[in-house]
C-alpha positions in Angstrom: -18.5 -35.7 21.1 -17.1 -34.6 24.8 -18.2 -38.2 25.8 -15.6 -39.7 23.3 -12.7 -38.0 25.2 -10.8 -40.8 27.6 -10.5 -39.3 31.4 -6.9 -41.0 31.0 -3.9 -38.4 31.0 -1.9 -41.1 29.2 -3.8 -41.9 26.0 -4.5 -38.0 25.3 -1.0 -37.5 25.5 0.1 -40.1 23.2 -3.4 -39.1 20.6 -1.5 -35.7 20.8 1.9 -37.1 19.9 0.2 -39.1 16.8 -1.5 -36.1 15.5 0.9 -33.7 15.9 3.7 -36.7 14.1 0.9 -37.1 11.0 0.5 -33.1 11.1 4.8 -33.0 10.6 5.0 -35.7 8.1 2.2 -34.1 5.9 4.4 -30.8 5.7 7.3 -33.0 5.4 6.1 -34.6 2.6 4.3 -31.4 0.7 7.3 -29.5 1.0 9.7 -32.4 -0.8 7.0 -32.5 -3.7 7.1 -28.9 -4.2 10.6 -29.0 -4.2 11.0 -31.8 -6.3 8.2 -29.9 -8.8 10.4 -26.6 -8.6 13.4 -28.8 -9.7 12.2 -30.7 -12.6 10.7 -27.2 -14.0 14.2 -26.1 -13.6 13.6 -23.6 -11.4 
């Protein structure tokens, strides 16, 4: 698995940026639907 990891400072940082973008979005997202849930229940 360590062999996977590129030696190359630059695509690690932008891997990071990616996850950490998908990793925002998802809470993004969940937190809208639960929202949107607590709304139509009338909450």
């Amino acid at each position: 698995m360590l062999g996977l990891i590129p030696d190359d400072p630059v695509i690690i940082a932008v891997v990071v940026i990616l996850l950490s973008l998908v990793f925002f979005s998802y809470l993004l997202l969940r937190r809208t639907i639960l929202e949107f849930r607590d709304g139509m229940e009338g909450r």
